[in-house]
C-alpha positions as CSV (number, residue, x, y, z in Angstrom):
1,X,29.4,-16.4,49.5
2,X,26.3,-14.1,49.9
3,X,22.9,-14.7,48.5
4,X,22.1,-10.9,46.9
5,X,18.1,-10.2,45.5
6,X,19.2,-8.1,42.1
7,X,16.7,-5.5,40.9
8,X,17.3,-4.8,37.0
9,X,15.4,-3.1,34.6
10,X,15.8,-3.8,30.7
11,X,15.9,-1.7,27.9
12,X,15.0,-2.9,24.4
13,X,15.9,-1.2,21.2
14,X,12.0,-0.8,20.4
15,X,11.9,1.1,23.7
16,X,10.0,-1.4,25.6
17,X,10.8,-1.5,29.0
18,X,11.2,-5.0,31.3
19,X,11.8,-4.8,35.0
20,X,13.0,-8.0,36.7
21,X,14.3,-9.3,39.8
22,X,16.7,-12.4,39.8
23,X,18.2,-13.8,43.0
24,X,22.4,-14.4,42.6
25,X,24.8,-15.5,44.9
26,X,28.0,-13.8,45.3
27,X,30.7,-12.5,47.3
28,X,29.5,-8.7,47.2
29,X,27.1,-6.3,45.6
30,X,29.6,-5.6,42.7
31,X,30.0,-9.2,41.7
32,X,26.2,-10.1,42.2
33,X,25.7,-6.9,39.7
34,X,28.0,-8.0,37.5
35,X,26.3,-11.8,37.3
36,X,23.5,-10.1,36.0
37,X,24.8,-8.3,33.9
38,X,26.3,-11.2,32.3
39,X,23.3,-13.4,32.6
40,X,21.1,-11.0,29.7
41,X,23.3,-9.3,27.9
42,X,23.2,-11.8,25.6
43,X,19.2,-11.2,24.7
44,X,18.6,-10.0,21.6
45,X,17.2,-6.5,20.5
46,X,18.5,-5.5,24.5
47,X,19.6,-1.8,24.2
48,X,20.5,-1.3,27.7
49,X,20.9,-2.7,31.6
50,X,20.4,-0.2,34.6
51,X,21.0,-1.6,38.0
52,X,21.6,0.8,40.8
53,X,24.5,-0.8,43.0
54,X,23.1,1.0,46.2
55,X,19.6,0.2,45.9
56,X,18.9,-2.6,43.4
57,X,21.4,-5.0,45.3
58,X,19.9,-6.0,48.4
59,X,21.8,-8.8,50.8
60,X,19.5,-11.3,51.7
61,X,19.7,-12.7,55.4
């Protein structure tokens, strides 16, 4: 297990735009991504998710 800091911005249907930062742990970038993911796209009114694999999942020392 790897502690990953996971950059995600958040796209609401009346175009308002969140950015937030959420720390996950997980056993690589793709599942740490995916935790996200799962963990608002659930919120209400959310249009869309963007997280950049390459740069919005940084491993954490």
């Amino acid at each position: 297990m790897h502690t990953y800091k996971v950059l995600a911005l958040l796209i609401y249907r009346d175009e308002k735009k969140v950015a937030t930062t959420n720390i996950i742990k997980a056993e690589n970038k793709s599942e740490a991504k995916k935790k996200m993911i799962e963990r608002y796209k659930s919120s209400p009114n959310l249009s869309e998710i963007l997280i950049n694999e390459e740069t919005d999942v940084i491993k954490l020392l």
